[in-house]
N, C-alpha and C positions, 0 to 999 in steps of 0.2 A: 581548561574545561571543567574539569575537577573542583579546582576552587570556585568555579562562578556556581556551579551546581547547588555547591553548600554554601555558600552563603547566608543565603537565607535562613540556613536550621543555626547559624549561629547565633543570629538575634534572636533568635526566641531562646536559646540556652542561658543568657543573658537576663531575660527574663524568668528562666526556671528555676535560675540560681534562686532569686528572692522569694520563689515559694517552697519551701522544704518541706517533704512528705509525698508531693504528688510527681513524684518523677518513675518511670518504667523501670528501671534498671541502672547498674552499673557501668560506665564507658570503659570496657576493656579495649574498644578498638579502636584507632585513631581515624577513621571512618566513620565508625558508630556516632553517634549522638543521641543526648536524654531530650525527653520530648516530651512536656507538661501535656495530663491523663486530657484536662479536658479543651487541646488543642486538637486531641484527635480522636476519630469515630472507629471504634470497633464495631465489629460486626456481633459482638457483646453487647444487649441493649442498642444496639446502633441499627440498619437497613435488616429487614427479612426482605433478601433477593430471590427473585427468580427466572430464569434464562428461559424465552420463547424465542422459537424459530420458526421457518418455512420457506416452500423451495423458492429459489434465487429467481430476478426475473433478469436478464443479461440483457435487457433494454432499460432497464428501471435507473435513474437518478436519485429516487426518494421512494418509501411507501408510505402511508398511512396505515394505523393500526387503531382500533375501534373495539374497547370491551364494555358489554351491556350484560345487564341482568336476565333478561328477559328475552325471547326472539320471537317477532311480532309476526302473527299470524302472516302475515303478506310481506315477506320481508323482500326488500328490491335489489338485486344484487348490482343496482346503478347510482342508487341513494344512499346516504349515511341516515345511520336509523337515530330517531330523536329519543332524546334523553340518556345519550351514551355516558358510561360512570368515567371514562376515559377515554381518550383521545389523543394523538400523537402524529402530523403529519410531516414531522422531521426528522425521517430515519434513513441512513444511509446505507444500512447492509441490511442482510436480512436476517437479523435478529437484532434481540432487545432484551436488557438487563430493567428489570421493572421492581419496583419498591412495591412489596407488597399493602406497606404503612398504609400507601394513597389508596387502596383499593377495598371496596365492602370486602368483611372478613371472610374468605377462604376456607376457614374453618366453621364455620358456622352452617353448613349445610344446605344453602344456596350455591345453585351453581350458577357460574359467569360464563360468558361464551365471548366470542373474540372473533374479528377477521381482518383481512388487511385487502390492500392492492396500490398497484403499481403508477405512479405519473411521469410526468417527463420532465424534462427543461423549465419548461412554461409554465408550469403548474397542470399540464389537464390529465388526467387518469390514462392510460395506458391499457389500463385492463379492468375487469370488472372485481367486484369484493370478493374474496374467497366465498366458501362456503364456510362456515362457521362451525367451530369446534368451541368442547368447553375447557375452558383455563384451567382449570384441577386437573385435568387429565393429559394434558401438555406440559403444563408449564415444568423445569427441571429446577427443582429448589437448589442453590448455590450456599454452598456453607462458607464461601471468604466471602467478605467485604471489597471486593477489588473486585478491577475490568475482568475482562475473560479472553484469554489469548485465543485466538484464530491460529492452530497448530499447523504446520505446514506438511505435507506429507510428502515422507522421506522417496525418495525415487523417482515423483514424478515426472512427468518429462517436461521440462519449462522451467521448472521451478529449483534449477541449481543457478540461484543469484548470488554474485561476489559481494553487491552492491544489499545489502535486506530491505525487505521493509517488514517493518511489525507491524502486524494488524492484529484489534483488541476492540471489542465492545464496550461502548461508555459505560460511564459508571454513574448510577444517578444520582445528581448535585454536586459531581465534579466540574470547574472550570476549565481545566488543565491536568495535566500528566505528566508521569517522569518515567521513561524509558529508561532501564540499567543494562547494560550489556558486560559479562563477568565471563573470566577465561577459566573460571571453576564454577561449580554448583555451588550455590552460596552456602556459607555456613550452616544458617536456619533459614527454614522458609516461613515463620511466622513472623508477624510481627512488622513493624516499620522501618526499621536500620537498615540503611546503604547497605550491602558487604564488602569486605576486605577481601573482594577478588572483585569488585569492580576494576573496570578499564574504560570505560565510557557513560555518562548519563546524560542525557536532555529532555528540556521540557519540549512540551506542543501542546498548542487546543484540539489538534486533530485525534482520529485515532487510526490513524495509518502513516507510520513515520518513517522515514526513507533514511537510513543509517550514510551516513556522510565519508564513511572510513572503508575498504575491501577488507572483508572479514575469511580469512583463510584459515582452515583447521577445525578444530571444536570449540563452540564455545555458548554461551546461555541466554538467555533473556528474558524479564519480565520489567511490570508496569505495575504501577500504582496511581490514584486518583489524586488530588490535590483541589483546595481551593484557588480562589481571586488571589490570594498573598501568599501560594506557593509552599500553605500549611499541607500536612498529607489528611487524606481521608480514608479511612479504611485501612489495608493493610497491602502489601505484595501480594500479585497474583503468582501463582507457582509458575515455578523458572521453567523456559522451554528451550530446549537440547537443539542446536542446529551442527552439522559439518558439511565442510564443503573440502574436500582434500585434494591435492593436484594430484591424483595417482598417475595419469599416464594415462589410463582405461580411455577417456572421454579424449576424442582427437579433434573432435569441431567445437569451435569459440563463436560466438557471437559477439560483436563489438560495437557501439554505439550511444546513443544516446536515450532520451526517454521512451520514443517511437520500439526502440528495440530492447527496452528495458521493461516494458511491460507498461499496461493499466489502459485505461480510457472512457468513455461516456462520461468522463468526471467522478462517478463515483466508486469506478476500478480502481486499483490500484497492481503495483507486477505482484502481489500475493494473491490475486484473480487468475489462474492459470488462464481461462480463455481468455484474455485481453491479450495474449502475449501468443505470436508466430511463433514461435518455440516450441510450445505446445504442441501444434499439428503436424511437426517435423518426427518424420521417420528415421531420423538418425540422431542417437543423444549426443546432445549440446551442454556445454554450459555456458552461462550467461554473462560477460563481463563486463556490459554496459553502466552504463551510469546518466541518470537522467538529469537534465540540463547541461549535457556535453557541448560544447561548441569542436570543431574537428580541428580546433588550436589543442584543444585540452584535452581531446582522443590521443594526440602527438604524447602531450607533455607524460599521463601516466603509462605507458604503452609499457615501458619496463619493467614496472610496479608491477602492474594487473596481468598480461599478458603473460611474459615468460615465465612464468611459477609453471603453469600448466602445461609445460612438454605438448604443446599441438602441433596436428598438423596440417592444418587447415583453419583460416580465420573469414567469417562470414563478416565484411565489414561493409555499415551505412552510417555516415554521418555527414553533416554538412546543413543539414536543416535549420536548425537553430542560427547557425552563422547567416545562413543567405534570407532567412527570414527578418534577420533584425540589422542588412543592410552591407554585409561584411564581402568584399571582391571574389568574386568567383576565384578569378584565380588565385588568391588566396587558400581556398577552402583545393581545389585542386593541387596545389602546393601540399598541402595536408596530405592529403590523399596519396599522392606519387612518395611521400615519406614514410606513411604506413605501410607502402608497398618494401619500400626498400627494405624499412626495418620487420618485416617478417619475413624474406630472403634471405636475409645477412643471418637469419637465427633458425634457418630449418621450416619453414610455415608457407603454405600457398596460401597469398592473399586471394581472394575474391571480392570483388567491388561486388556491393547492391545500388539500384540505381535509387533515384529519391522522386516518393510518391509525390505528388500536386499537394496542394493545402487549399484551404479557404479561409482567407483572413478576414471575410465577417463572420466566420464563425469562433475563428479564434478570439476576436475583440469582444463578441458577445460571452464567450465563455471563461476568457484572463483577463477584460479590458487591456490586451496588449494588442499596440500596433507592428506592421508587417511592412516591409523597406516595398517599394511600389513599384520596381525593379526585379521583384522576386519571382514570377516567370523567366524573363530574359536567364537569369541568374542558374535556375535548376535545368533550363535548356540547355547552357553551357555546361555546368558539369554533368548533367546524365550524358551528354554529348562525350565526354572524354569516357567517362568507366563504359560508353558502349565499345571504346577502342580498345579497353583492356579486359583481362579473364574477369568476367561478372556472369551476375545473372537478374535478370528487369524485372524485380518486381514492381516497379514502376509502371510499365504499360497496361495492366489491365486499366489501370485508373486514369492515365491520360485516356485510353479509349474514351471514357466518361463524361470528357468534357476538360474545358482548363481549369475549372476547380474542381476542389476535393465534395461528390455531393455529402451532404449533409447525411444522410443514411451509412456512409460508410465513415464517418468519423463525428462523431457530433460537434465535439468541440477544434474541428477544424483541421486537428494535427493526429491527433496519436494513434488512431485508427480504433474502430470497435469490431466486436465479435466477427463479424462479414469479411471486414476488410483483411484480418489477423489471418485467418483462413484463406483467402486468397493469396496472400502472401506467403504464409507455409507451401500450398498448394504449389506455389511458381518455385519456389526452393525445391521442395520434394522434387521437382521434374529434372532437376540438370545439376541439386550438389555432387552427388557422385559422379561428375565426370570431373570435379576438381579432391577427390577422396585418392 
């Protein structure tokens, strides 16, 4: 993983060699690499950044974001006002790292004013325009050249994931991104060089990236911007601190796949505390899910992930992914009767969750993935078995609803939104303590 990483910084070394003068530094580290001045953009002469935010809308897909000079006598809080100096209807969280380059000068003693709001799926608005504030008095000027972590806050409840995801704010005229994950605080945090306490790095166009590895202990993380060919841009955002320790303190696991792994409306991710049932639980958990589990590969890492953590009790749902994309029921209940064993045989009361309904035109509209056509019969059989065994259904509210999943309670079909998360806390709070 390491070598595919760099790669790339080594053709251009290649070519740094044959310009002599314009290199950063010395290669003291075998990690490190020199990196010709004008392959890459400091925040020296390079972007004046500045970070706008405002409150989150936990229905939102997308906002728009709209700054004008001027605010017209009759402004409509239904209309986009004409002549805006900028415009942006492709934003996924709710903030935004904005180049002040592109924008009349700031300094110049004109004020700009800004507002945003909320659409959906489809494109149609969700909500009306905020009310309009002015840009100088908002905006948080950013002195690195780099994304901007989405810090996680230590304690909360939901948000002890084995599995991370890093969330980060784009960075403007990045194509791509390089997550580094380091089992120390990097050397220095200026600058563009890898560190030599790396242990992990990958690219992504996204900017919420799902760590592929269970991260147990202390350990760091940051991001930096790249081009089309995988040049850097700017420099490392400062390193952010996570740990996750198996003290013993924390006795209930959560175990599954995406569903229980957090995110949803498509532009959640499990660093969204509300997307995640975890959250609303009155007993702390930690999270040991991993999204895209099949309940074959719930089986396989069970040793790995699980027993670090001294529990004693394991909140287990998987099976969805399998019986959606066509896999034997009894198969997926095989699974299941094995994760029971293997937390008996090690001290743990298994607990079955039973598995919500889905809707697979909602899923094809939102992954273009197909659904095995089977896939009722399928989850009638296995909630049918965990009803025989210590569970608890958070299943049934939703069957009440209908035989598919409505549209309001998960948009893109499966992973459940705000509503549903809450509901399903709701049906756990009622009956885990009788398996405590």
């Amino acid at each position: 993983m390491l070598q595919q990483s760099l790669k790339g910084y080594w053709r251009w070394l290649l070519i740094g060699a044959m310009l002599p003068g314009i290199f950063l530094g010395q290669m003291d580290n075998p990690l490190q690499h020199r990196v010709p001045r004008y392959l890459v953009r400091y925040n020296q002469g390079g972007l004046s950044l500045g970070l706008l935010q405002w409150p989150e809308n936990l229905q939102a897909v997308r906002y728009e974001l709209e700054i004008f000079s001027q605010v017209p006598e009759e402004l409509d809080p239904e209309q986009p006002v004409e002549g805006a100096v900028y415009r942006n209807g492709e934003i996924y969280t709710n903030r935004i790292l904005l180049d002040e380059g592109k924008l009349p000068s700031l300094d110049d003693g004109l004020p700009l004013f800004w507002r945003v709001r909320a659409y959906d799926l489809d494109g149609n608005p969700i909500s009306s325009y905020s009310q309009p504030k002015e840009l100088q008095t908002t905006l948080v000027r950013e002195l690195r050249d780099a994304p901007v972590p989405r810090s996680r806050t230590e304690g909360e409840n939901g948000m002890a994931l084995l599995y991370p995801v890093y969330s980060y704010t784009a960075l403007p005229g990045a194509q791509q991104y390089e997550v580094e994950v380091l089992d120390q605080m990097p050397e220095q945090t200026e600058g563009i060089l890898p560190s030599r306490h790396r242990v992990y790095a990958e690219t992504t166009t996204l900017t919420d990236f799902y760590d592929k590895a269970p991260r147990i202990g202390t350990y760091y993380w940051r991001v930096r911007g790249m081009d089309g060919r995988g040049r850097p841009l700017g420099e490392w955002s400062l390193p952010e601190k996570v740990s996750l320790e198996p003290s013993g303190q924390v006795e209930v696991g959560i175990y599954g796949d995406s569903i229980s792994h957090g995110g949803g409306h498509l532009s959640f991710s499990p660093a969204d505390a509300a997307y995640s049932y975890a959250h609303y639980l009155t007993v702390p958990t930690v999270n040991l899910s991993e999204s895209g589990d099949t309940s074959e590969m719930m089986v396989e890492r069970f040793r790995r992930d699980v027993l670090p953590f001294r529990l004693k009790t394991l909140l287990i749902m998987g099976g969805s992914n399998s019986l959606r994309d066509g896999t034997d029921p009894d198969e997926v209940i095989a699974d299941l009767k094995t994760l029971q064993a293997l937390c008996r045989e090690n001290g743990i009361t298994p607990v079955l969750l039973t598995l919500a309904p889905i809707n697979p035109g909602n899923i094809r509209k939102a992954f273009d993935e197909p659904t095995d056509r089977d896939w009722q019969e399928s989850f009638r059989k296995v909630n049918a078995y965990i009803r025989t065994q210590p569970h608890i259904d958070v299943a049934a509210p939703f069957e009440a609803m209908g035989p598919e999943l409505p549209t309001e309670m998960a948009l893109d079909g499966l992973h459940g939104d705000v509503a549903m998360k809450q509901i399903m806390g709701q049906v756990i709070n009622a009956h885990v303590k009788e398996f405590l």
